[in-house]
PLY file of the C-alpha trace (Angstrom):
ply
format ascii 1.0
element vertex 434
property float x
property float y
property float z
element edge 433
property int vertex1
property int vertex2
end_header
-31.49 28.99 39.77
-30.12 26.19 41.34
-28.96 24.25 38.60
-27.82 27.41 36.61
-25.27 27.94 39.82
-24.23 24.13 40.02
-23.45 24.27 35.99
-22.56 28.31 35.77
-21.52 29.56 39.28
-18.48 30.94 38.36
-19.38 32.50 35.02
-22.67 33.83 36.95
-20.67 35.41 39.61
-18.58 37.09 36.88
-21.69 38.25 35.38
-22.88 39.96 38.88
-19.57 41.62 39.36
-19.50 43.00 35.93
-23.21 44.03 36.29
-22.52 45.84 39.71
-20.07 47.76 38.08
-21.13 48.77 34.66
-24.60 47.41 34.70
-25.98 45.40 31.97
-25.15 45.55 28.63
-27.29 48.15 26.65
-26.64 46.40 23.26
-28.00 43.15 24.55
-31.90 42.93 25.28
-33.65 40.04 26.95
-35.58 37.81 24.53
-39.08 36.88 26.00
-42.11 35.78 24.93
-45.36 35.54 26.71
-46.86 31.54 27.40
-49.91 30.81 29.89
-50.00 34.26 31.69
-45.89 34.52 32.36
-42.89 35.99 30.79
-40.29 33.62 29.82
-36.99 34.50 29.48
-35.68 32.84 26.01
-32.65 34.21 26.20
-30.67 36.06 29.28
-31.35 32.92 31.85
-27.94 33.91 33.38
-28.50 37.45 33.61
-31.69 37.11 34.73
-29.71 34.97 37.83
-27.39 37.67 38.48
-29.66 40.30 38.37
-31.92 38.33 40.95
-29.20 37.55 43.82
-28.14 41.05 43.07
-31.11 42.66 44.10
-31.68 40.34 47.02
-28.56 37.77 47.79
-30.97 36.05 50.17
-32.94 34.47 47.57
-29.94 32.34 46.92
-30.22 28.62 47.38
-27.04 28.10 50.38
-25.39 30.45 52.27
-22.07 30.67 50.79
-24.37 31.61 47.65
-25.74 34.62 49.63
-22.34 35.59 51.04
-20.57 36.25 47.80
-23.57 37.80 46.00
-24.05 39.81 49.26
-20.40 40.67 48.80
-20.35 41.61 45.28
-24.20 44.14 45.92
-22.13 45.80 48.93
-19.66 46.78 46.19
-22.13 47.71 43.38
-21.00 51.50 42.51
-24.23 51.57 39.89
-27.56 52.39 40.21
-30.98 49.48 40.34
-31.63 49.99 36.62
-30.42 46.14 35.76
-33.89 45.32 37.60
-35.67 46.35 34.78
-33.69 45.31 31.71
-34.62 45.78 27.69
-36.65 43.36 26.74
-38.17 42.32 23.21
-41.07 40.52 23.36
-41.67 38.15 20.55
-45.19 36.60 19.73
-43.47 33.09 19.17
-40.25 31.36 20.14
-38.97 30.86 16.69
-39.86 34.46 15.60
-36.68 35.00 18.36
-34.81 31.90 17.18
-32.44 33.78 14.71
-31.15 36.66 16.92
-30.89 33.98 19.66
-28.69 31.65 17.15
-26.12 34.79 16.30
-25.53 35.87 19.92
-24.10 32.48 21.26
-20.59 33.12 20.11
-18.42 32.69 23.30
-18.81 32.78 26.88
-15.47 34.69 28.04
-15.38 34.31 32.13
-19.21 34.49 32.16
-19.84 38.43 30.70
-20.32 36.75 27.03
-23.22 34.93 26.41
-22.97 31.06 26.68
-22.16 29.18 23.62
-24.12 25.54 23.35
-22.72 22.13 23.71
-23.44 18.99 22.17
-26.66 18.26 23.74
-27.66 21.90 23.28
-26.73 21.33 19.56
-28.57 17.93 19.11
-31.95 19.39 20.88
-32.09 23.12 18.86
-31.87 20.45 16.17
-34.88 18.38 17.22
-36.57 21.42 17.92
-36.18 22.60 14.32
-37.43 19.62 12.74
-34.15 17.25 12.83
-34.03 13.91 12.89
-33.50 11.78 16.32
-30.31 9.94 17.13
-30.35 6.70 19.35
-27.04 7.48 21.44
-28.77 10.81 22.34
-31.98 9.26 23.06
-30.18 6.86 25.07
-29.34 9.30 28.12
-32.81 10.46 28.14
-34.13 6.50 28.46
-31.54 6.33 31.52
-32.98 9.49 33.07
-36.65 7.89 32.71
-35.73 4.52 33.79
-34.36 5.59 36.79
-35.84 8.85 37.77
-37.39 7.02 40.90
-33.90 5.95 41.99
-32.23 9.16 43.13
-28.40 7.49 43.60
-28.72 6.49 39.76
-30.51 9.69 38.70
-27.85 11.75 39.99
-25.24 9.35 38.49
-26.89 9.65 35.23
-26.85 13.17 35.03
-23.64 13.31 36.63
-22.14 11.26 33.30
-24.40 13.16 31.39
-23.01 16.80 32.09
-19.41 14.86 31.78
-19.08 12.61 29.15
-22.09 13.53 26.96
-20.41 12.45 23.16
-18.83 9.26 25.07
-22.32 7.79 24.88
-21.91 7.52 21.16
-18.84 5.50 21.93
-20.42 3.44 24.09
-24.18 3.07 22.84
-23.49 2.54 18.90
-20.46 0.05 19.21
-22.00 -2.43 21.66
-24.95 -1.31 24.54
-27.84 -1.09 22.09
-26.77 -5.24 21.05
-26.45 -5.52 24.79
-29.90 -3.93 25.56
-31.49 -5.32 22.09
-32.14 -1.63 21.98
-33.65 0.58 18.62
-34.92 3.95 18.02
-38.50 3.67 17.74
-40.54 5.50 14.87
-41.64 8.20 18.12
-37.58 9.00 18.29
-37.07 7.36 21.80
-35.38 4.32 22.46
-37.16 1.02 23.03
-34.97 -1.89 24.70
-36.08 -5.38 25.84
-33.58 -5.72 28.89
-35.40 -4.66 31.88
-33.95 -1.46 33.38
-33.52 -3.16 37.33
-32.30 -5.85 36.03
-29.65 -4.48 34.24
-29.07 -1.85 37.11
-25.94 -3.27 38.27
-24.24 -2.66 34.29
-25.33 0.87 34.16
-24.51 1.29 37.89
-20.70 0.42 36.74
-20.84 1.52 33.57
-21.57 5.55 34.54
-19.78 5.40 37.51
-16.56 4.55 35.05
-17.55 7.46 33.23
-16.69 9.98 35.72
-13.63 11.07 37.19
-13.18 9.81 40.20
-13.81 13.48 42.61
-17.12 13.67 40.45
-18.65 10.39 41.61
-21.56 10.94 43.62
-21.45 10.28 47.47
-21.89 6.12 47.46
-21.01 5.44 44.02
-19.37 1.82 43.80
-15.19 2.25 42.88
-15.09 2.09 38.98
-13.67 -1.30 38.27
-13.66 -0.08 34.34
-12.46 3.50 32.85
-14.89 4.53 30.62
-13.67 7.05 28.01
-12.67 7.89 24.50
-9.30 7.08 25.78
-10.16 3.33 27.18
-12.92 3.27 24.34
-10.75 4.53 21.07
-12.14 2.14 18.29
-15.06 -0.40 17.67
-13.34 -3.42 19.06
-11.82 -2.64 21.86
-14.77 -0.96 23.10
-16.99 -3.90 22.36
-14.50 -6.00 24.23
-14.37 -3.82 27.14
-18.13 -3.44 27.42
-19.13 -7.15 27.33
-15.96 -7.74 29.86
-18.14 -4.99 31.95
-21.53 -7.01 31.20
-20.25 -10.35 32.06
-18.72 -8.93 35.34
-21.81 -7.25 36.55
-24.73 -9.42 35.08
-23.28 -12.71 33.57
-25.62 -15.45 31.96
-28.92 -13.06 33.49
-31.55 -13.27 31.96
-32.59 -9.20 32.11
-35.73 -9.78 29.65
-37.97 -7.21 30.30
-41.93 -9.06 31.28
-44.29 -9.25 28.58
-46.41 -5.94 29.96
-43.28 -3.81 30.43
-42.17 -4.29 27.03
-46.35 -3.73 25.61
-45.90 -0.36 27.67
-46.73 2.82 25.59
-43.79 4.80 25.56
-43.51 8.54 26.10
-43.90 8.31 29.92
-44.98 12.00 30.30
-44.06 12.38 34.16
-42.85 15.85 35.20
-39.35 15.98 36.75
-38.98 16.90 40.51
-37.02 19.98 40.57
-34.06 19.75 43.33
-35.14 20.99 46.64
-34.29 24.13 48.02
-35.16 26.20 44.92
-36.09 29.40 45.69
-39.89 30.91 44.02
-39.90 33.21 41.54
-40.17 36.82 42.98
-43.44 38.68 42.10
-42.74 40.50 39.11
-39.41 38.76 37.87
-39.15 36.99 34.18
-39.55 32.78 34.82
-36.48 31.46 34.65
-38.48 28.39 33.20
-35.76 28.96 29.80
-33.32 26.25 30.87
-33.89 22.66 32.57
-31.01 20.74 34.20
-29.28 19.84 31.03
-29.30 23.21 29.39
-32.30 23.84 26.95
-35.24 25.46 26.62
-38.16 24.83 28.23
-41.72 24.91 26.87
-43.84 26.87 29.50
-42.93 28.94 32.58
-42.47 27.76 35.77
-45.11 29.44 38.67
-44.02 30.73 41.73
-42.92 27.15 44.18
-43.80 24.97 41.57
-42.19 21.66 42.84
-41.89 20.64 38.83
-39.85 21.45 36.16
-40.94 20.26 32.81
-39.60 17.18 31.07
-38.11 16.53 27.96
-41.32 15.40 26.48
-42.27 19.40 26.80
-39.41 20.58 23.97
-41.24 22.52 21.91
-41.40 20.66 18.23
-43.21 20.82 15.11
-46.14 18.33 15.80
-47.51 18.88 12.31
-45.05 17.86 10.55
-45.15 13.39 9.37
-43.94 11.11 11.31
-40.70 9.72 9.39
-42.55 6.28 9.26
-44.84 7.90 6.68
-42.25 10.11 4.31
-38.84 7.31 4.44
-39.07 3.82 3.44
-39.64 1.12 5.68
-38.65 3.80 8.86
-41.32 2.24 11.43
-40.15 -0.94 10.88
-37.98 -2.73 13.74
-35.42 -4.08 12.89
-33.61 -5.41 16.34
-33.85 -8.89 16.12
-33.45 -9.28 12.19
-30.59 -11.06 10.28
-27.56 -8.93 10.18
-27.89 -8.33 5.97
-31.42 -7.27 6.57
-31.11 -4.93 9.41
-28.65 -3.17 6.96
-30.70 -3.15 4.39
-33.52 -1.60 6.07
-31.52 1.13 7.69
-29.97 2.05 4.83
-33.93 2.45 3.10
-35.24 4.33 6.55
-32.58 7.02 5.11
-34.25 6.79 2.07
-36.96 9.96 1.33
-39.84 8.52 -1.04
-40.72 11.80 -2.47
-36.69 12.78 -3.14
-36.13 9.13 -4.68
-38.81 7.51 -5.20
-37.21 5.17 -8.32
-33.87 4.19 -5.96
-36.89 3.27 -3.28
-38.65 1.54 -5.48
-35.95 -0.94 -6.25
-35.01 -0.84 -2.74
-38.42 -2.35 -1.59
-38.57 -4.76 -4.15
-34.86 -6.18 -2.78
-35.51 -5.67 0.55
-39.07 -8.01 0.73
-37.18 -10.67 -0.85
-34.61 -10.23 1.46
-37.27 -10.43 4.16
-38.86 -13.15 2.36
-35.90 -15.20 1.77
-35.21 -14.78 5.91
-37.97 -16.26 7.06
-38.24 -19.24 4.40
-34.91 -20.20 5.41
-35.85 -19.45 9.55
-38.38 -21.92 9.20
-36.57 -24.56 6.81
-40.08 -23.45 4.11
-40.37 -25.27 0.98
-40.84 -23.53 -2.32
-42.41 -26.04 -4.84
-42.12 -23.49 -7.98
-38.85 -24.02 -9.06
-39.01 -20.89 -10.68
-37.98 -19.12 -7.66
-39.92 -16.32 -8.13
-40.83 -13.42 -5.29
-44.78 -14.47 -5.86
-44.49 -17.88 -5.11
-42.17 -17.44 -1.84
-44.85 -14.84 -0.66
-47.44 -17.32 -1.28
-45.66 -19.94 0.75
-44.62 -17.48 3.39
-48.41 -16.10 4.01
-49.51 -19.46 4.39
-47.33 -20.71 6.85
-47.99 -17.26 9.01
-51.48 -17.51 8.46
-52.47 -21.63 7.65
-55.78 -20.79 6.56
-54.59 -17.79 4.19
-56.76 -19.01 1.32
-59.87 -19.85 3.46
-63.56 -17.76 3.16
-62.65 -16.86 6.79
-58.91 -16.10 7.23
-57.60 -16.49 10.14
-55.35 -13.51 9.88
-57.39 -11.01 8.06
-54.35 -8.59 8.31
-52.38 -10.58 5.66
-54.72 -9.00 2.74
-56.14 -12.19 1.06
-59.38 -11.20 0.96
-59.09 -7.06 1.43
-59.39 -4.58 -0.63
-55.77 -4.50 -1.28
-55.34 -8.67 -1.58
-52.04 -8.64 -2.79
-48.88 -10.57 -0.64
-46.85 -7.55 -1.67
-48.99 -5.67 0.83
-48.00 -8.14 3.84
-44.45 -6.62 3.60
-44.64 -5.13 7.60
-45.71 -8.29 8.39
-42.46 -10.33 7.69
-40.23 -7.97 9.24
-42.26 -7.91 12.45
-42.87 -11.40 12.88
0 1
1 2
2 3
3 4
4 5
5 6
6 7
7 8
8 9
9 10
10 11
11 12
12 13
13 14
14 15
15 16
16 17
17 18
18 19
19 20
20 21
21 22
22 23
23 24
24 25
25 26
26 27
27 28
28 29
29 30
30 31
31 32
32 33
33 34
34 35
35 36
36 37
37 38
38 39
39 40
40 41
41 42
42 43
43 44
44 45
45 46
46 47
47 48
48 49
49 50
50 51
51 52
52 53
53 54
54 55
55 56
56 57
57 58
58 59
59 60
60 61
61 62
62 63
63 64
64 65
65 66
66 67
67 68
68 69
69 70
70 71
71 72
72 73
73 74
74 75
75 76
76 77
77 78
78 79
79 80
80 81
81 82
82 83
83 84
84 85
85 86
86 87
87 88
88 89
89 90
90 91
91 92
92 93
93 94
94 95
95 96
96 97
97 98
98 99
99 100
100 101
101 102
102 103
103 104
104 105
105 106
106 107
107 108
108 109
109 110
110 111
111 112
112 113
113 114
114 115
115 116
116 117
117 118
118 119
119 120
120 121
121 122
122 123
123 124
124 125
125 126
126 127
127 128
128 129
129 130
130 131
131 132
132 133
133 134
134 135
135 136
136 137
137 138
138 139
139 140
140 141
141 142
142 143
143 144
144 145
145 146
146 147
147 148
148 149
149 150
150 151
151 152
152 153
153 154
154 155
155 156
156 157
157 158
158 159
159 160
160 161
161 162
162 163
163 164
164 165
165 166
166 167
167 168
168 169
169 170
170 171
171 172
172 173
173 174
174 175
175 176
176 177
177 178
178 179
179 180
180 181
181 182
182 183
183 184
184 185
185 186
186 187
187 188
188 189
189 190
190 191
191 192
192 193
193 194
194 195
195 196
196 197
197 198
198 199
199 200
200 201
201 202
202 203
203 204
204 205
205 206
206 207
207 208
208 209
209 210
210 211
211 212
212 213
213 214
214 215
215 216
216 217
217 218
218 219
219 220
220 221
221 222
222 223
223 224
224 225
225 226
226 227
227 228
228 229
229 230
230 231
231 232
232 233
233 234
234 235
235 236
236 237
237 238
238 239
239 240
240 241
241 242
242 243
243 244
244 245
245 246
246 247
247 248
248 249
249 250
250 251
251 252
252 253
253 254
254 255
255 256
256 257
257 258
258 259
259 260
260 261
261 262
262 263
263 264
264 265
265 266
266 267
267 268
268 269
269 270
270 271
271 272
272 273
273 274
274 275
275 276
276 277
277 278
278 279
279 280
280 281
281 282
282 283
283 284
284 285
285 286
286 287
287 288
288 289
289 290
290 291
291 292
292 293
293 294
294 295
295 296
296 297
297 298
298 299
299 300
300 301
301 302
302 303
303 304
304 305
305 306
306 307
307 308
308 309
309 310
310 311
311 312
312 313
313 314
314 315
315 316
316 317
317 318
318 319
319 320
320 321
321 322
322 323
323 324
324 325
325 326
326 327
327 328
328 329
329 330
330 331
331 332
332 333
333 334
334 335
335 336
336 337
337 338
338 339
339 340
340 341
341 342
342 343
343 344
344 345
345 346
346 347
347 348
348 349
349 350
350 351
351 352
352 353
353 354
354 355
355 356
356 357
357 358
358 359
359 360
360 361
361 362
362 363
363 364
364 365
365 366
366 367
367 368
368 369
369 370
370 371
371 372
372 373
373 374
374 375
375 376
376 377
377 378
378 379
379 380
380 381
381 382
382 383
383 384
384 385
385 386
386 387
387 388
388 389
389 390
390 391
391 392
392 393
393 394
394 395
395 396
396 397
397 398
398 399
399 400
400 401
401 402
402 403
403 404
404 405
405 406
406 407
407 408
408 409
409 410
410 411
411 412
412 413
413 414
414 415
415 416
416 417
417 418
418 419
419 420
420 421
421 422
422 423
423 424
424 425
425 426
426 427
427 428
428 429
429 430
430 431
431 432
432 433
């Protein structure tokens, strides 16, 4: 409730008025569905709000909340049926995700339901089986790297609810070289630089994000205006953003230690909800439908529950394969590969092996050689065939990674010499990794 009033106050108070007047809108019914013993609200999150504070101001979360919904019940001329609105309950959430789809169509001052923004867009499109983006995935690294730090996890989300499509600006054209950041084959983003030791960059570069009244209280002065304005093509951003880096961290080395980077990602930590939420009244729909940035949640909320539920709790399609297994060459990283190479493979991780599988098949041939031809010239490798051939550099290339390749006992049994599969065309992960 909290966080519907800091986003929607306005709109919500709207909402009330229009309620206490005419009631709620008998052409639009709640979408619910029923999860671990609760009733989730799907859609109608700020209805559901209005409704509440209408029917008891007090459960508000300040008091100039419960003055002006305490106002606007004083003047209600209709009667208390808006406390038990028409709901359709659905067996599964995307049993309601058409009807939900057609209503968002414009807000109006808050009687019209909410249309979605950009992050709304981007996670209905996880949700139905789309493909991750890294400048997206980027705000949600932020808002796990520094949940413990409250100044920066309120200046993240602060830039977040502001300047949500700058990120793209600012990731794509030069933070992910900065960060020697990639989108892993789990869709989250993996960097090297260590997250406090880069504090000081992020520190200045969301604080020049926001305007300067939406700064949180104790936010540094922006030395450098982040925006679409400051940022409006690939070099000038670049140039501003490593003017930013070499201002706040310099020569630093912000290498993240050997166990940090080994981590397993997917930290599934709940996120602390902000204080002074009010519990669910007995009765009432969750309003577990929304989390601070706007989209649905997964489960319900229970009465006091001092959690709301992360983004790791989106509801997606966990049967469907991993793109590592349907795209060519999708799980492999590619961060610190030439530049030729790192193009090559991103253009194949586009590639679908079922949809093309002749265009991928020339595609891996070129790209091992490419791979192949890296590392032999990395490592100043000598290729005594003169024929030039891809067999011979793989043969050279698994015996310098692995000196006793042709040995009984190999001492990288990985390579394939003596599997089942003993080809050096099946060492391809291999060279890109190493």
């Amino acid at each position: 409730m909290s966080r519907l009033l800091a986003e929607f106050g306005d709109e919500i108070t709207a909402l009330a008025r229009s309620i206490a007047h005419h009631g709620l809108d008998p052409t639009q019914s709640w979408a619910v569905v029923e999860e671990q013993g609760q009733v989730v609200v799907l859609e109608g999150n700020r209805r559901l709000t209005a409704c509440r504070l209408l029917e008891r101001p007090s459960r508000a979360p300040t008091p100039d909340w419960v003055d002006r919904f305490r106002r606007i019940s004083s003047t209600a001329t209709t009667d208390d049926s808006y406390q038990r609105p028409n709901c359709v309950l659905f067996d599964r959430r995307a049993d309601a995700r058409y009807w939900i789809q057609i209503k968002h169509h414009g807000r109006g001052a808050g009687e019209g339901t909410a249309p979605w923004g950009p992050e709304m867009v981007y996670l209905d499109q996880l949700n139905n089986g789309g493909e991750p983006e890294g400048w997206n995935e980027f705000w949600y690294w932020l808002e796990e790297a520094y949940r413990p730090d409250p100044q920066m996890a309120d200046l993240v989300n602060q830039a977040r609810r502001k300047q949500y499509t700058t990120m793209k600006r600012v990731y794509d054209w030069k933070v992910k070289e900065l960060l020697n950041a990639e989108l892993g084959s789990d869709g989250t983003v993996h960097a090297s630089a260590d997250p406090q030791k880069i504090r000081p960059f992020i520190e200045a570069l969301l604080t020049g994000m926001l305007p300067t009244g939406a700064r949180p209280a104790g936010s540094p002065p922006a030395g450098t205006v982040i925006s679409s304005r400051t940022l409006n093509d690939q070099e000038t951003a670049s140039n501003t953003l490593k003017c930013l880096w070499n201002r706040t961290i310099g020569q630093a080395d912000v290498t993240a230690d050997y166990h940090a980077r080994a981590a397993e990602p997917g930290d599934t930590q709940k996120r602390p909800a902000p204080t002074g939420s009010p519990p669910s009244p007995a009765g009432a729909a969750a309003p577990g439908g929304e989390t601070s940035h706007g989209h649905p949640s997964s489960t319900a909320q229970d009465a006091g529950d001092p959690f709301q539920p992360d983004r790791t709790s989106r509801p997606r399609n966990h049967d469907r394969p991993r793109k590592g297994e349907t795209h060519l060459y999708a799980d492999v990283r590619r961060a610190s590969l030439p530049g030729r190479l790192r193009e090559m493979l991103k253009e194949c991780s586009d590639l679908k092996i079922d949809d093309h599988p002749q265009v991928c098949a020339v595609m891996a041939r070129v790209t091992l050689e490419l791979a192949v031809d890296a590392l032999i010239n990395h490592h100043h490798l000598t290729v005594k065939n003169q024929k030039n051939r891809l067999v011979d550099k793989l043969k050279v290339v698994l015996r310098h990674l692995d000196p006793h390749y042709d040995a009984k006992e190999p001492g990288r049994p990985e390579l394939g010499a003596h599997g089942p599969q003993s080809s050096p065309a099946t060492s391809k992960v291999s060279f890109f990794e190493i």
